[in-house]
Structures are given as C-alpha cells and as structure tokens.
C-alpha positions as CSV (number, residue, x, y, z in Angstrom):
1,X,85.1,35.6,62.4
2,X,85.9,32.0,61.9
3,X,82.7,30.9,63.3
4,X,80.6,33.7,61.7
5,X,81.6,32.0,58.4
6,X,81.4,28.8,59.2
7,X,78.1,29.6,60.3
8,X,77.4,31.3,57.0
9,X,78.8,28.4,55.0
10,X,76.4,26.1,56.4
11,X,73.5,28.3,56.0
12,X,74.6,28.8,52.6
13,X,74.5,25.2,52.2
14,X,71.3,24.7,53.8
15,X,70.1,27.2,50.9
16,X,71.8,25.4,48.2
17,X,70.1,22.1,49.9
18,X,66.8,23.9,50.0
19,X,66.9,25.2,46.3
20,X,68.3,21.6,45.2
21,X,65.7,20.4,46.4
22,X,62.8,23.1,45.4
23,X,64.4,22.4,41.6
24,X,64.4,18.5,41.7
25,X,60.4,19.1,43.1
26,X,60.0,21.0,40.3
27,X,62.0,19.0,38.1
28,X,59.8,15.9,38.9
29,X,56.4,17.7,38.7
30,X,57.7,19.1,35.0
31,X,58.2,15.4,34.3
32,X,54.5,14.7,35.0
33,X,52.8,16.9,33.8
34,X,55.4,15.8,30.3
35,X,54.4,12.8,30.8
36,X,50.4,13.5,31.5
37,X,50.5,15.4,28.4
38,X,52.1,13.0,26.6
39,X,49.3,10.2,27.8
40,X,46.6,12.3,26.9
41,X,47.9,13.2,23.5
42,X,48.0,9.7,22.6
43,X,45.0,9.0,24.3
44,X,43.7,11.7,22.3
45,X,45.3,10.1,19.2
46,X,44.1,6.6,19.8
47,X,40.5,7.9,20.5
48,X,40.4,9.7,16.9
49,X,41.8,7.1,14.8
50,X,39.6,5.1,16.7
51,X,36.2,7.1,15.9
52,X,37.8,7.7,12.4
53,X,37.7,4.0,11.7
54,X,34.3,3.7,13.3
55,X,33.4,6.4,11.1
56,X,34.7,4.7,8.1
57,X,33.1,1.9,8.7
58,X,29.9,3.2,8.8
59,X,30.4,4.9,6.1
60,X,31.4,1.9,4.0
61,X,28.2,-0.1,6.0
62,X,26.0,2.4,4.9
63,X,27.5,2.3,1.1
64,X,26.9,-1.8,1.3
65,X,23.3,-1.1,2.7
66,X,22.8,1.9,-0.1
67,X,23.6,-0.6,-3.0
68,X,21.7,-2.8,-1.4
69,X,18.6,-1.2,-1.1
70,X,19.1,-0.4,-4.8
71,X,19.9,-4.0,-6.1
72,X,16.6,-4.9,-3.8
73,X,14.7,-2.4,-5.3
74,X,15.8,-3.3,-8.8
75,X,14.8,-6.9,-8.0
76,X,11.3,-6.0,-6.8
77,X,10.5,-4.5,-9.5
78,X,11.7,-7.1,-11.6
79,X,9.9,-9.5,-9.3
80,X,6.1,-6.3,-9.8
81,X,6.7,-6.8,-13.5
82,X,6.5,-11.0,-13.7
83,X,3.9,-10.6,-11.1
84,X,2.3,-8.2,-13.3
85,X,2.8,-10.2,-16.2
86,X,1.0,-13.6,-14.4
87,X,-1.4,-12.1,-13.5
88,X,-2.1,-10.9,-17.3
89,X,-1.3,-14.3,-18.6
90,X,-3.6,-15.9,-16.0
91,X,-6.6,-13.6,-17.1
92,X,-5.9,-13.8,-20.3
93,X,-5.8,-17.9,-19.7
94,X,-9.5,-17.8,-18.1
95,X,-11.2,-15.4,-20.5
96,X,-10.1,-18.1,-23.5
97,X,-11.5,-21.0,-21.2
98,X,-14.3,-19.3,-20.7
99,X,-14.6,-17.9,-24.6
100,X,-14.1,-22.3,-25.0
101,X,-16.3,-23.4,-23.3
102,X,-19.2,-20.9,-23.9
103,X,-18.1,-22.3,-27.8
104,X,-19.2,-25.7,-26.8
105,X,-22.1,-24.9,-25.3
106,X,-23.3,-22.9,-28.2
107,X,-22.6,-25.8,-30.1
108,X,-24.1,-28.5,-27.8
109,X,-27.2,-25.8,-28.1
110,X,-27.4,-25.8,-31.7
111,X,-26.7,-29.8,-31.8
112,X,-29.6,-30.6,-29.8
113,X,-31.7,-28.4,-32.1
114,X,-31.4,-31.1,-34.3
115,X,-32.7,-34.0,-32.6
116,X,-35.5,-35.9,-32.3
117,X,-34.5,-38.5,-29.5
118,X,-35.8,-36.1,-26.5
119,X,-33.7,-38.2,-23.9
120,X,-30.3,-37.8,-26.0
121,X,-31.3,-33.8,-26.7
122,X,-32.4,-33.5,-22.8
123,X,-28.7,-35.3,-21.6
124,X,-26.9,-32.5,-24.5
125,X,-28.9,-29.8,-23.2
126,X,-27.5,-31.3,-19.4
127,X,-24.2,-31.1,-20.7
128,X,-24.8,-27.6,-22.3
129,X,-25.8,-26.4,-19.0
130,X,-22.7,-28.1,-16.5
131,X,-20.4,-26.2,-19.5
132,X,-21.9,-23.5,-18.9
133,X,-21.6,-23.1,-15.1
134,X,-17.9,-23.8,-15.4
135,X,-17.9,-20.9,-18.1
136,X,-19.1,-18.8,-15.7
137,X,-16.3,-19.6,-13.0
138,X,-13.9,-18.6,-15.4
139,X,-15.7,-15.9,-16.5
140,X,-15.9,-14.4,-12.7
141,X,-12.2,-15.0,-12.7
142,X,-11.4,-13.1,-15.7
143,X,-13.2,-9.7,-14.3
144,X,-12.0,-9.9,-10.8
145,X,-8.9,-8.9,-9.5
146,X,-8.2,-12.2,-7.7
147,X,-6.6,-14.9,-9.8
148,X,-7.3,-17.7,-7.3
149,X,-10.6,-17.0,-5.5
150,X,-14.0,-16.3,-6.5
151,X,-16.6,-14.5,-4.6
152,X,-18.9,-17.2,-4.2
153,X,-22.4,-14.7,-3.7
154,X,-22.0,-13.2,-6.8
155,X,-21.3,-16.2,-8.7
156,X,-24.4,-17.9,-7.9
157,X,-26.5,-15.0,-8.5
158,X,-24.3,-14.9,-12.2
159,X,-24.9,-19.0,-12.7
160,X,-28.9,-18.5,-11.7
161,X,-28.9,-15.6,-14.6
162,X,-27.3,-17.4,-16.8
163,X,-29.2,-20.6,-16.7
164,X,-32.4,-19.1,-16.2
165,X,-31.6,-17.7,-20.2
166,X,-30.7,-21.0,-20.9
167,X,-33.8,-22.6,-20.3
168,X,-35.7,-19.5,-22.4
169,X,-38.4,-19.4,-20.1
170,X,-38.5,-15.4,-20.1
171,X,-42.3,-15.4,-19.3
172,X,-41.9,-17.1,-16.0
173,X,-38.4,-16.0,-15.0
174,X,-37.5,-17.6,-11.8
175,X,-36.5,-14.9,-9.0
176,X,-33.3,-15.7,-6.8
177,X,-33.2,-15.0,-3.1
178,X,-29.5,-14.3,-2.5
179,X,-28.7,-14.7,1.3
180,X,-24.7,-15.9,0.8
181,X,-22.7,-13.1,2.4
182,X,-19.7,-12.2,0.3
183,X,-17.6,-15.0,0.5
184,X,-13.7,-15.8,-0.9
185,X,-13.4,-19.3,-2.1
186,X,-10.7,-21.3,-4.2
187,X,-11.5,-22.0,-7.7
188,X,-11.8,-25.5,-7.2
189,X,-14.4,-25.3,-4.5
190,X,-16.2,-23.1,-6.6
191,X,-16.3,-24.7,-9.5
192,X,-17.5,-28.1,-7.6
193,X,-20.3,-26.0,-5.9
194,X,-21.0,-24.5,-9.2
195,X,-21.9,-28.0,-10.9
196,X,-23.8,-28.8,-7.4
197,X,-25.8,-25.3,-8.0
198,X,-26.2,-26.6,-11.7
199,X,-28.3,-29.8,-10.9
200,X,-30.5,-28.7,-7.9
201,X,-31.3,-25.5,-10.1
202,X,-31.8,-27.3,-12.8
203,X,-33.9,-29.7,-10.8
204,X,-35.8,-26.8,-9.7
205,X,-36.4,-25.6,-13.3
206,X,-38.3,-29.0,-14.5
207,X,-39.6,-30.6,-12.2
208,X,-41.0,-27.8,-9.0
209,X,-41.9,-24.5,-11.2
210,X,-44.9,-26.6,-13.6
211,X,-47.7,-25.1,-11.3
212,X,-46.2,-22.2,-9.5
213,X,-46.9,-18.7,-10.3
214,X,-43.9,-16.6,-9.0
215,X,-41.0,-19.4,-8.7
216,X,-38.5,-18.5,-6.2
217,X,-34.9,-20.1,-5.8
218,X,-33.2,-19.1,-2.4
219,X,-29.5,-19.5,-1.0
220,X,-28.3,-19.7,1.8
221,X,-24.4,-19.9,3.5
222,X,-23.2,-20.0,7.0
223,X,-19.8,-20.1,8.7
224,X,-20.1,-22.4,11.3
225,X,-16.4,-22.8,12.6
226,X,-15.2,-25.4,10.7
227,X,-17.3,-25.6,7.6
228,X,-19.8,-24.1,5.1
229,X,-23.2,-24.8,5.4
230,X,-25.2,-24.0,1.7
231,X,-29.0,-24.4,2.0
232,X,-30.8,-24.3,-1.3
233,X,-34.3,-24.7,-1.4
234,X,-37.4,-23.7,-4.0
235,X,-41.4,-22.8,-3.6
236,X,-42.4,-25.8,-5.3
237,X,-44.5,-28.9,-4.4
238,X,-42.5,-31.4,-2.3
C-alpha cells in the first residue's frame, strides 16, 4: 500500500510537473502574442501619424502651390495688361511719327512749289521723298501687329506706291515686280533699306524711264546663310 502511493505521489507529481509546465508554455506564448500585439499596434500607430503628417503636409504644399498659382496668375495678368498697354503706347507712338513726318513732307512739297532755283526745289523734293520712305516704315508699323519688325515685301511694294504718287507721273505709272518672299526684319534694317530703295528708285524715276514705254522696277531677296542678298534692277538704258 505504501509503494502504491508512493507510486501515485510521484505520478501525481509528474502531472503537476507536466501541467506546470503546459501553463508556463502557455504563459510564455500569451506573453508574445501580448507583446506582438502590442508591436503591431504601435507600429500601427506610428505608420498613421506618420501618413497623417504626410498627409498634412501635402495638404499645406498644395495650399502654398494653390496661392501660388493665384498670386502668379494675378501677376500675369498684371504683367498682359502693361504688355497690352506698350504695345498701345508703341502704336500710338508710330502712327504720330508717321502723321510727323508725312507733315513735313507735305510741307517740303508745298515749299518747293515756290521755287524757282530747280537744284534747291530738286534737293527739297529729295528730302520730301527720304521723309517719306521713313513715313512709311512707321506707317507699316502702326498697322501690323509686330512692334519691332516689319515685313520687308510689303513695305517695298508700299514705298514704290507711294513714291510713284509722289513723282505725279500717273500717265506712265511705273509697274513693280515684287519677288522678296515675306520677310521679318528689325526696324532699323528696314528703315536703312528703305532710304537705299528711295535713291535707286528714285534713280530709276529720272534718269532710266525718259524713253521707255512700260517702265518696270523689280526686286529681288535671297537667304543665303549668312546674309541678305537684294537685287534691284529697272528696264532702262544702261
């Protein structure tokens, strides 16, 4: 009897052994998965304060860029209306150099009308006639929507007009031959090449047309790379 319990003490304590140690293995796993739980909860924690400040931040970036946008846009149309308001100046400027100096040829015209020395009225009527092709620069300026370039083909068939009614000759009326292509250039260059024009048409007009029954000016311009080439030429003598 004595051994029988002895032998059922120590299976009894076996058992308790055995449970000990099934409850400190479950103890221990409770423990982690406590302590998983509580990792991923603040990991969960730091990854939303972390996309919430991400999200604030672009919110407050995209507020910047918003005011932005309208302080840009508020600028550029500041920046339209001076544009605007050059560019009306700058017409307005060319249309009262050109009103000017069509005034000063009208009165160079009506001086010379006056005169009996034909080598003082022929060097008014010169004058008269170089006013008169800068009038017209200004005058292509003042209708076109560029403020700093003129087309140069249009110009010239404008400046032969215009000094073909200057010299009056309406019963022999010279005819141009316009080959310049369309052609941008800066008012400086066109105003030199308009003076240039001035003196070979004028050329043209008194001394090549005396005998020659359908007088013909013609033009000519060519790109060639790094320059360009005007040809001018008349069906006169010479």
């Amino acid at each position: 009897a004595m051994q029988l319990a002895r032998i059922n003490l120590e299976q009894q304590e076996d058992e308790n052994r055995l449970e000990a140690r099934s409850f400190e293995t479950v103890r221990r796993n409770q423990q982690f998965a406590l302590v998983s739980v509580f990792v991923a909860l603040v990991a969960l924690i730091t990854l939303t304060i972390f996309i919430y400040r991400n999200l604030r931040q672009k919110q407050k970036a995209n507020k910047i860029i918003s005011l932005q946008a309208i302080d840009l846009k508020a600028q550029n149309e500041i920046i339209d209306l001076a544009l605007k308001e050059k560019e009306t100046l700058l017409k307005e400027t060319h249309h009262r150099v050109k009103n000017n100096l069509q005034l000063v040829s009208s009165l160079l015209q009506l001086q010379t009308e006056n005169m009996a020395d034909e080598a003082a009225k022929n060097a008014l009527l010169a004058a008269q006639r170089r006013v008169l092709s800068i009038a017209t620069v200004h005058s292509k300026l003042y209708g076109s929507e560029e403020n700093e370039a003129i087309e140069f083909s249009a110009f010239a068939s404008d400046l032969v007009m215009r000094l073909n009614s200057a010299f009056g000759n309406s019963e022999q009326a010279v005819h141009f031959t316009n080959r310049i292509p369309v052609t941008y250039l800066p008012l400086d260059t066109v105003v030199l090449l308009g003076l240039i024009l001035n003196e070979l048409i004028t050329n043209s007009y008194k001394h090549a047309f005396k005998e020659v029954a359908h007088p013909t000016i013609t033009a000519t311009m060519e790109d060639t790379g790094r320059m360009f080439l005007l040809r001018y030429s008349d069906n006169g003598p010479g």
